[in-house]
mmCIF file as Biopython writes it, N, C-alpha, C and O atoms, coordinates in Angstrom:
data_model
#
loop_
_atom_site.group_PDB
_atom_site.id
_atom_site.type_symbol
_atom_site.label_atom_id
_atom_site.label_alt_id
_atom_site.label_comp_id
_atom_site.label_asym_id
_atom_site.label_entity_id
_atom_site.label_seq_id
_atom_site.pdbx_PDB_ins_code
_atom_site.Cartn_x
_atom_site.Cartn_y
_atom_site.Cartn_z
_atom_site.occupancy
_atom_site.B_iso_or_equiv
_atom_site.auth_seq_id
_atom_site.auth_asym_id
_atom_site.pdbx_PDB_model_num
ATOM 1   N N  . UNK A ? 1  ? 0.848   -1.165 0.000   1.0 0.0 1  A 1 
ATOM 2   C CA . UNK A ? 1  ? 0.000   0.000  0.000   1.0 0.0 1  A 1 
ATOM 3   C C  . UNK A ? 1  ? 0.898   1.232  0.000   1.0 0.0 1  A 1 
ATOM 4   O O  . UNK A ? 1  ? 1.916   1.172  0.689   1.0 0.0 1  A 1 
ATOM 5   N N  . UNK A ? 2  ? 0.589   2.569  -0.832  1.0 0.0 2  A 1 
ATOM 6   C CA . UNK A ? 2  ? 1.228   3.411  -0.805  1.0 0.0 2  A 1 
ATOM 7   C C  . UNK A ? 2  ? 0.087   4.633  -0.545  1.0 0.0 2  A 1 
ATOM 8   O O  . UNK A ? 2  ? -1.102  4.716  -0.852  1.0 0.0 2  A 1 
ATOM 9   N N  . UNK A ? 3  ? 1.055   5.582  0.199   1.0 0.0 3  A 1 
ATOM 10  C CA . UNK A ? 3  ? 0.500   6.442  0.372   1.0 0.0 3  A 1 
ATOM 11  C C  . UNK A ? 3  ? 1.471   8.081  -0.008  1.0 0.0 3  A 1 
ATOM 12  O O  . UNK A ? 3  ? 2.449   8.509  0.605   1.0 0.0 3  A 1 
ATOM 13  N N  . UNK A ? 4  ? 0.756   8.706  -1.219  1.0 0.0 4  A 1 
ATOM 14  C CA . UNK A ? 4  ? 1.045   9.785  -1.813  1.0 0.0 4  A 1 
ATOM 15  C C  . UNK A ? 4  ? 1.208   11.151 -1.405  1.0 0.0 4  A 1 
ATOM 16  O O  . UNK A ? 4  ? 0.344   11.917 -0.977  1.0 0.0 4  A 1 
ATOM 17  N N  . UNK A ? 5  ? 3.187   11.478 -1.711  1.0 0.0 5  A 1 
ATOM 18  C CA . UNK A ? 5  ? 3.269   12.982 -0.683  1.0 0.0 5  A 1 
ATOM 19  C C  . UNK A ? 5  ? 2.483   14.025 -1.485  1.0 0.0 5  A 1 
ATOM 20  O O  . UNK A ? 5  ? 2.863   15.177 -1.276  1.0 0.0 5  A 1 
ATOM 21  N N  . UNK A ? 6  ? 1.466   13.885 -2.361  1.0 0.0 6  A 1 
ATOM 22  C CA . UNK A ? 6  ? 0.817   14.987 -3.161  1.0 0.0 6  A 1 
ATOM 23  C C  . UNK A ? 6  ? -0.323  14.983 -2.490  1.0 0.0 6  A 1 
ATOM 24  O O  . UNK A ? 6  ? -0.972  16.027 -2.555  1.0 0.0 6  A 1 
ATOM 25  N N  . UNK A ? 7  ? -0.833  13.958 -1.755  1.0 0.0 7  A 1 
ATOM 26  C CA . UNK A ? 7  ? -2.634  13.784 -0.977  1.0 0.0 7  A 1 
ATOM 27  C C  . UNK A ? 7  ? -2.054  14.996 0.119   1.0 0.0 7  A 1 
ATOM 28  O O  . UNK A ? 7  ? -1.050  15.184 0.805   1.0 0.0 7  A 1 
ATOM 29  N N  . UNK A ? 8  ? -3.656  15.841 -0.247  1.0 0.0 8  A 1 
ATOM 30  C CA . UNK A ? 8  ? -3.812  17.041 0.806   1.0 0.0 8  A 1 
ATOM 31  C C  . UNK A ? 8  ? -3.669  17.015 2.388   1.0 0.0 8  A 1 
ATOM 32  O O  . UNK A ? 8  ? -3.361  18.027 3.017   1.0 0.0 8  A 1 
ATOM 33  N N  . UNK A ? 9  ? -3.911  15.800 2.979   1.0 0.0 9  A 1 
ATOM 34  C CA . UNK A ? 9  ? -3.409  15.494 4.553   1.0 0.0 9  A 1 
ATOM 35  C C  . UNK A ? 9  ? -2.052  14.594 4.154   1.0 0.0 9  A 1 
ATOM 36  O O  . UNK A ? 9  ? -2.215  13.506 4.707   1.0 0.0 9  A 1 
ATOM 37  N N  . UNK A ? 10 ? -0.927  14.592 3.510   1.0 0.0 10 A 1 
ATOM 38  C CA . UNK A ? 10 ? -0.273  13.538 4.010   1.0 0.0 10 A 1 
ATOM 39  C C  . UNK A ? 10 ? 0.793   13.362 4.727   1.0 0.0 10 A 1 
ATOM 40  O O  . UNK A ? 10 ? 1.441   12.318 4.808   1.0 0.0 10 A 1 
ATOM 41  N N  . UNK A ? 11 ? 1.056   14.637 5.403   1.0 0.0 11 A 1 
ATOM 42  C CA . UNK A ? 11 ? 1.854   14.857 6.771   1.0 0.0 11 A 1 
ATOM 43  C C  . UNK A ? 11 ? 1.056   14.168 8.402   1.0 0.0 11 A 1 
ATOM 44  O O  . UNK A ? 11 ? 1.668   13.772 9.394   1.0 0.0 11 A 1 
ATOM 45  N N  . UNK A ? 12 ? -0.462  14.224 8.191   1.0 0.0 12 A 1 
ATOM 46  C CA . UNK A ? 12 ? -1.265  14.089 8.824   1.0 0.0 12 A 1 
ATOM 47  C C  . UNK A ? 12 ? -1.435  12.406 8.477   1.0 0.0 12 A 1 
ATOM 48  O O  . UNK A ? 12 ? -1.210  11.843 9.548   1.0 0.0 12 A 1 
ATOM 49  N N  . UNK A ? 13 ? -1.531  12.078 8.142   1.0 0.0 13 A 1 
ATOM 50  C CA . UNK A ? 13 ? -1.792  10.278 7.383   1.0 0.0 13 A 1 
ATOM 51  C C  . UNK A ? 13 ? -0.800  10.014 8.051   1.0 0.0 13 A 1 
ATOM 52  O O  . UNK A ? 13 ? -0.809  9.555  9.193   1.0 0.0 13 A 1 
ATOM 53  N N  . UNK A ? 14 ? 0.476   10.377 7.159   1.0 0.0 14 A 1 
ATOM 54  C CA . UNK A ? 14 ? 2.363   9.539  7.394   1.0 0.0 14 A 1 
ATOM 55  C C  . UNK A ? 14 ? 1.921   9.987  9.175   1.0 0.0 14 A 1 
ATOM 56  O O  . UNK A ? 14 ? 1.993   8.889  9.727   1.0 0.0 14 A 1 
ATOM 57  N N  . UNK A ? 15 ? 1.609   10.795 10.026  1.0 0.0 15 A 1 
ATOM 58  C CA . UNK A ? 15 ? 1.711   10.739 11.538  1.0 0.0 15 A 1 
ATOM 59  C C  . UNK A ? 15 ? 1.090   9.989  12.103  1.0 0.0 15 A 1 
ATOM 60  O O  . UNK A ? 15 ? 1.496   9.416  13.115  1.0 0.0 15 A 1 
ATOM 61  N N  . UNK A ? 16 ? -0.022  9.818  11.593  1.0 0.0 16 A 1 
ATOM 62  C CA . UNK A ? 16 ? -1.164  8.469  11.813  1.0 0.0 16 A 1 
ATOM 63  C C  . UNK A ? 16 ? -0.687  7.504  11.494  1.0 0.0 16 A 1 
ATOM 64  O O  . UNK A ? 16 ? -0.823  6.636  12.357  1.0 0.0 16 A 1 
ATOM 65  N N  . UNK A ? 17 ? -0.134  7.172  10.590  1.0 0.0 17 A 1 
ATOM 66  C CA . UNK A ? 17 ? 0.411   5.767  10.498  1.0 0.0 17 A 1 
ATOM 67  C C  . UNK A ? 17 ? 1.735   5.782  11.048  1.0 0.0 17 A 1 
ATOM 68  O O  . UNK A ? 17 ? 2.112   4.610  11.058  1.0 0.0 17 A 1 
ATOM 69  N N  . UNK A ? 18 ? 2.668   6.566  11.532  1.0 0.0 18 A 1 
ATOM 70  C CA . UNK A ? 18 ? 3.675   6.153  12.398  1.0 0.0 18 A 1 
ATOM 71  C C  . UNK A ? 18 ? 3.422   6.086  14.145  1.0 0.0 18 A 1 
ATOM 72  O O  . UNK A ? 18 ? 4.109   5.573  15.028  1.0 0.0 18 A 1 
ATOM 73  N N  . UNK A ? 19 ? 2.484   6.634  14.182  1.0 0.0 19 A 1 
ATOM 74  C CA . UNK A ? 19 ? 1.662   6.874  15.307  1.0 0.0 19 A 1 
ATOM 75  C C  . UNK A ? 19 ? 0.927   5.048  15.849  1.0 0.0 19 A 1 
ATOM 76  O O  . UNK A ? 19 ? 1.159   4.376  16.854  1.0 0.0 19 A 1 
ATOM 77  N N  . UNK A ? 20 ? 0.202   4.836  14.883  1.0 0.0 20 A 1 
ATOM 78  C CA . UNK A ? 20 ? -0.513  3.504  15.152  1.0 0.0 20 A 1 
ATOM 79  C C  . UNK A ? 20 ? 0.447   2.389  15.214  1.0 0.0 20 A 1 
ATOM 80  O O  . UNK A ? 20 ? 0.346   1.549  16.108  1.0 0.0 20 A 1 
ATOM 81  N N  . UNK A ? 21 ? 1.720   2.304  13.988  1.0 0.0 21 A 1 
ATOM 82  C CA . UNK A ? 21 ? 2.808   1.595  13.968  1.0 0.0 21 A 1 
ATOM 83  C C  . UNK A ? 21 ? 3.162   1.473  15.523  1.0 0.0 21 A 1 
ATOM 84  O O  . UNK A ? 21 ? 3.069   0.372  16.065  1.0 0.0 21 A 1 
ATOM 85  N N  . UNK A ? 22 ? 3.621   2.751  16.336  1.0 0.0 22 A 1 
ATOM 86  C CA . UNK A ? 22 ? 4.553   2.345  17.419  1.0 0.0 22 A 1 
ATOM 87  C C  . UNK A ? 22 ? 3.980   2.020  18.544  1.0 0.0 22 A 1 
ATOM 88  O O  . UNK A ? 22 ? 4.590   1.391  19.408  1.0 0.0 22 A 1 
ATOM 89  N N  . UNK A ? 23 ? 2.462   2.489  18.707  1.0 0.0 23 A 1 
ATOM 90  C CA . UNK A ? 23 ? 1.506   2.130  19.600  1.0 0.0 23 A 1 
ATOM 91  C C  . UNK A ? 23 ? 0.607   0.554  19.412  1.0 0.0 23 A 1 
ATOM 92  O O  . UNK A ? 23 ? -0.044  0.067  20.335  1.0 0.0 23 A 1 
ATOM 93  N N  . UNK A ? 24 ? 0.694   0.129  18.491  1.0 0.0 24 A 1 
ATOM 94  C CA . UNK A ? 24 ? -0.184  -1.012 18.083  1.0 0.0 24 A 1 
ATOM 95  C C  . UNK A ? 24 ? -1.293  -1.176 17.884  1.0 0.0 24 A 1 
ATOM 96  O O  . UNK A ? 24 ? -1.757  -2.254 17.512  1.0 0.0 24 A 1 
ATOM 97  N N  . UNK A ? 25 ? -2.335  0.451  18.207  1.0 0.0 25 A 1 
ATOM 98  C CA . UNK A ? 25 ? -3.357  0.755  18.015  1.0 0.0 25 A 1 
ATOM 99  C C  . UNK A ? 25 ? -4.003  -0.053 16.360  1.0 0.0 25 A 1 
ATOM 100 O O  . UNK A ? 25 ? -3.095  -0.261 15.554  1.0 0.0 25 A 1 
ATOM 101 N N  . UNK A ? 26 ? -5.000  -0.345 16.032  1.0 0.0 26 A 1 
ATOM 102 C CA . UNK A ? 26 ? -5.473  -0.466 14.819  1.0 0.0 26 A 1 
ATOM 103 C C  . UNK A ? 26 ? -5.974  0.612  13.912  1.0 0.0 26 A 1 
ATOM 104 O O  . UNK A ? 26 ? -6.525  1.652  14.272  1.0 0.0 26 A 1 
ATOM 105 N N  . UNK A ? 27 ? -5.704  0.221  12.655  1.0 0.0 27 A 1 
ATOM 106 C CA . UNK A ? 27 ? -5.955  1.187  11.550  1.0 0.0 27 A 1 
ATOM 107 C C  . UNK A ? 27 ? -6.310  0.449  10.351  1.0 0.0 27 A 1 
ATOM 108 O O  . UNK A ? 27 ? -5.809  -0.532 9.801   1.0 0.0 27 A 1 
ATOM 109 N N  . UNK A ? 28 ? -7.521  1.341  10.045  1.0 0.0 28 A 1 
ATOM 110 C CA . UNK A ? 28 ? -8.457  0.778  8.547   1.0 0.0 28 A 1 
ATOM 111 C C  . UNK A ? 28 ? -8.361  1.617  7.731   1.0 0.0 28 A 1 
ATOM 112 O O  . UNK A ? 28 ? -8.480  2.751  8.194   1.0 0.0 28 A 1 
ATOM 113 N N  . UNK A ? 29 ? -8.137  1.536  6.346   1.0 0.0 29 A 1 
ATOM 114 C CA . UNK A ? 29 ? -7.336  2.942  5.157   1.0 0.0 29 A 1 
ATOM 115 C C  . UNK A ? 29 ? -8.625  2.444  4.379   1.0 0.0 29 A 1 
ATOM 116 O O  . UNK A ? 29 ? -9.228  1.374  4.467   1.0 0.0 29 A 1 
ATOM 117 N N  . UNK A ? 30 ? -8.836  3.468  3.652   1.0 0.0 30 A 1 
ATOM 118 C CA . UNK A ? 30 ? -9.608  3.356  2.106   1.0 0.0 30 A 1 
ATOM 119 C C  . UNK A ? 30 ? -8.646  3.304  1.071   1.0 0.0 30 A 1 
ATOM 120 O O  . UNK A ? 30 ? -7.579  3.913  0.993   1.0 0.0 30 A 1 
ATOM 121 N N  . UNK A ? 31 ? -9.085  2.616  0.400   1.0 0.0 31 A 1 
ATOM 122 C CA . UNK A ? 31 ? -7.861  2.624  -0.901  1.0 0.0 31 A 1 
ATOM 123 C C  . UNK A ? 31 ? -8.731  2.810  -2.409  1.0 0.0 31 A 1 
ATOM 124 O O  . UNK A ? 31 ? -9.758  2.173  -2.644  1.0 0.0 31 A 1 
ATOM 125 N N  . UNK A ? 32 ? -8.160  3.734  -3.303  1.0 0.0 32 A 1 
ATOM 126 C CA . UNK A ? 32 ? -9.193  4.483  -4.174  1.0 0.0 32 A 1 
ATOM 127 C C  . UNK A ? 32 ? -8.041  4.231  -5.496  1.0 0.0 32 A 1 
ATOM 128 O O  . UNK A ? 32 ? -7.190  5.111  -5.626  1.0 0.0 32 A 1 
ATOM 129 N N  . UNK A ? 33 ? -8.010  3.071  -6.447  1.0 0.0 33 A 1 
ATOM 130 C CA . UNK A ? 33 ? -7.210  3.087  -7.139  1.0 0.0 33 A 1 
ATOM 131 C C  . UNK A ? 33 ? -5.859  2.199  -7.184  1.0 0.0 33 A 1 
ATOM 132 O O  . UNK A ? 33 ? -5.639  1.612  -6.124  1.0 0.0 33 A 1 
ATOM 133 N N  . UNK A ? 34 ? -4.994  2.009  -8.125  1.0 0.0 34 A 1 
ATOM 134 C CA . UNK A ? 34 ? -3.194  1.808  -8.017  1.0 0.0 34 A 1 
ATOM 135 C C  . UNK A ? 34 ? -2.123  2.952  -8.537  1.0 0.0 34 A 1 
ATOM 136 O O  . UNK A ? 34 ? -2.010  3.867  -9.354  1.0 0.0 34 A 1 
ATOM 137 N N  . UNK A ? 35 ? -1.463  2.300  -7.555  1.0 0.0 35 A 1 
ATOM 138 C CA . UNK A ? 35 ? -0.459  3.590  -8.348  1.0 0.0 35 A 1 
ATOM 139 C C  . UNK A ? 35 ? 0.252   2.675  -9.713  1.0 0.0 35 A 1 
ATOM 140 O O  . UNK A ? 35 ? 0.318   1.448  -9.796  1.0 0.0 35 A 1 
ATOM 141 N N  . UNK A ? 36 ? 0.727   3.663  -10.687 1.0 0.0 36 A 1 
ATOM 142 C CA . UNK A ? 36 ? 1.057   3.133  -12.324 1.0 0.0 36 A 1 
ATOM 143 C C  . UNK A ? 36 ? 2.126   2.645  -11.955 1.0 0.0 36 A 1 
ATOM 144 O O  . UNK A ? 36 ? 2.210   1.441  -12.199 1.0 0.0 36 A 1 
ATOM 145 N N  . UNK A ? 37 ? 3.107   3.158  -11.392 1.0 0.0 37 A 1 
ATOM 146 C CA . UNK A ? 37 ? 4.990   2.773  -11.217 1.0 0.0 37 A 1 
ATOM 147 C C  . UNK A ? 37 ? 4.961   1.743  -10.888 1.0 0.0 37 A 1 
ATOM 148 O O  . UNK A ? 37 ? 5.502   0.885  -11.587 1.0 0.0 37 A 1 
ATOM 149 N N  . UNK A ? 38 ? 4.183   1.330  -9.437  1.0 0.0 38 A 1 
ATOM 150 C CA . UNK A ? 38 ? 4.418   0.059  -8.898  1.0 0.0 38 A 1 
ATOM 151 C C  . UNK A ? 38 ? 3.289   -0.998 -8.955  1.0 0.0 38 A 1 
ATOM 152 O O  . UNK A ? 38 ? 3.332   -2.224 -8.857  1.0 0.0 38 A 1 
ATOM 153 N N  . UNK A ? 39 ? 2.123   -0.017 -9.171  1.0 0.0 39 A 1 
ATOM 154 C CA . UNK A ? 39 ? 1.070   -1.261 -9.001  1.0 0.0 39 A 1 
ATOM 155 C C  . UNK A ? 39 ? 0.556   -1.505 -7.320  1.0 0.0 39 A 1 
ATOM 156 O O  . UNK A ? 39 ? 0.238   -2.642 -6.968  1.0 0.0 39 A 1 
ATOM 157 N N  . UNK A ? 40 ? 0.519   -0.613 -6.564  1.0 0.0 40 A 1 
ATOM 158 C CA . UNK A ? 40 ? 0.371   -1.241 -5.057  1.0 0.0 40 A 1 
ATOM 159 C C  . UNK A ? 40 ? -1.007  0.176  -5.046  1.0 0.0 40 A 1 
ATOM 160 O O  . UNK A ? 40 ? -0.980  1.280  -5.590  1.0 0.0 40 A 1 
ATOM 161 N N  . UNK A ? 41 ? -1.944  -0.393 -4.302  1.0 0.0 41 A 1 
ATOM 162 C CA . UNK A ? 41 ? -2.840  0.345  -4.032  1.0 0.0 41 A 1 
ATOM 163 C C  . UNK A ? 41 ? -2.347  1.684  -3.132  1.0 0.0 41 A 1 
ATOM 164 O O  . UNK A ? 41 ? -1.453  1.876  -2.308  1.0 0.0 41 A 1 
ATOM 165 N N  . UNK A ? 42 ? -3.551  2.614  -3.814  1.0 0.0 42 A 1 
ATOM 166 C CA . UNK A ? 42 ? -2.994  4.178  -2.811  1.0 0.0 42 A 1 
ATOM 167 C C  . UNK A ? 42 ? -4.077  4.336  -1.714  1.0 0.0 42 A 1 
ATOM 168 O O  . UNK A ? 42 ? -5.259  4.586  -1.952  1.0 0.0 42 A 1 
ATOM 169 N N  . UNK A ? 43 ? -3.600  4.182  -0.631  1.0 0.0 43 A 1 
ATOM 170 C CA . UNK A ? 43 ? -4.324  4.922  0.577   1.0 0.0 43 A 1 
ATOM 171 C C  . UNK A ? 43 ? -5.057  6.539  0.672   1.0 0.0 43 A 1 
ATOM 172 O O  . UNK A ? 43 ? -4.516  7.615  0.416   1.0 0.0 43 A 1 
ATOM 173 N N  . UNK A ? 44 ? -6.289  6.307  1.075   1.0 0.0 44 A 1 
ATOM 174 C CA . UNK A ? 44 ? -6.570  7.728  0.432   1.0 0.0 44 A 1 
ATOM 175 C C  . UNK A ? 44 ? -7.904  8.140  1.615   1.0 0.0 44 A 1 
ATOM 176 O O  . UNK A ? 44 ? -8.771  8.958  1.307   1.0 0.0 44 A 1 
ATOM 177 N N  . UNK A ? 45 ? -7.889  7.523  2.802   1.0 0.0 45 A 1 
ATOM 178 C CA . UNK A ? 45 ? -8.421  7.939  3.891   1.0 0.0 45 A 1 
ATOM 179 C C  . UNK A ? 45 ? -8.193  6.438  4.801   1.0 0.0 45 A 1 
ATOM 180 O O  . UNK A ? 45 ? -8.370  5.255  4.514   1.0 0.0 45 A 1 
ATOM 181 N N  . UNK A ? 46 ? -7.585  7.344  6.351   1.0 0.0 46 A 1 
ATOM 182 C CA . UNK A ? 46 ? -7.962  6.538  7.789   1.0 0.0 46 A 1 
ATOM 183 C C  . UNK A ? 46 ? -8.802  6.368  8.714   1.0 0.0 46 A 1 
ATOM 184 O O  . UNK A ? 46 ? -9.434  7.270  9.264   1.0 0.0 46 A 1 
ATOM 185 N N  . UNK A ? 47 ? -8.873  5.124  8.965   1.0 0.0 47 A 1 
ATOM 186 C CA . UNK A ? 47 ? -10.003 5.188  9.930   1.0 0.0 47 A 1 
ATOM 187 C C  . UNK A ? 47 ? -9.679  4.791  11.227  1.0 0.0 47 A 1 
ATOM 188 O O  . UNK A ? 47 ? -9.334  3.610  11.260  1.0 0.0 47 A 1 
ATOM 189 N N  . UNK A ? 48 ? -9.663  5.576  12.729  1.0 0.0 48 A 1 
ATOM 190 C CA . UNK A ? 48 ? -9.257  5.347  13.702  1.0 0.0 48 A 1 
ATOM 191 C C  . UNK A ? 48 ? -10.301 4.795  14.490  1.0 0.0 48 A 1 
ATOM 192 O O  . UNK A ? 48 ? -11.371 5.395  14.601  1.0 0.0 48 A 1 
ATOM 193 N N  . UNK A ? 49 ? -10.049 3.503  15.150  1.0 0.0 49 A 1 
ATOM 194 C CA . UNK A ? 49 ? -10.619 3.367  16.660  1.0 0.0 49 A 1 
ATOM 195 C C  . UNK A ? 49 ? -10.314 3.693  17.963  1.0 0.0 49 A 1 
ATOM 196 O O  . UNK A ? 49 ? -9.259  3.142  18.276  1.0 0.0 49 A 1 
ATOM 197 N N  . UNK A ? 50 ? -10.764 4.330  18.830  1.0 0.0 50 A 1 
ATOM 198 C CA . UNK A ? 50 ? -9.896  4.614  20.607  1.0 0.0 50 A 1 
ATOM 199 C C  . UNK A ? 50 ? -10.818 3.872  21.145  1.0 0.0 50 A 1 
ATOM 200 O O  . UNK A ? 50 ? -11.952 3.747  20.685  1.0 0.0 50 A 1 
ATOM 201 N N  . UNK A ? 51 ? -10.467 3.430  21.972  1.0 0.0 51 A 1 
ATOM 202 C CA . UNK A ? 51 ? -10.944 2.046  22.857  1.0 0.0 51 A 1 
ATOM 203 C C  . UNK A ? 51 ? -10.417 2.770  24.248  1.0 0.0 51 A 1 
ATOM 204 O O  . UNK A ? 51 ? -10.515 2.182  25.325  1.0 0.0 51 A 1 
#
């Protein structure tokens, strides 16, 4: 899965996902498309749970 430094939050995303990474929290992405270069789907909204 890739996620694109041109998407309008993606300072906000890349923190969310390094964020959930080091905490272990869970995370659900929408994915809208592939990217052409590689072929790996683009992330293009998160979805957080707090428990």
């Amino acid at each position: 899965m890739s996620l694109r430094k041109d998407h309008a939050l993606f300072k906000e995303m890349y923190a969310t996902l390094l964020s959930a990474a080091h905490t272990g929290k869970p995370i659900s992405g929408w994915v809208n498309g592939c990217d052409a270069t590689f072929g790996t789907p683009v992330l293009t909204r998160l979805d957080l749970w707090f428990k």
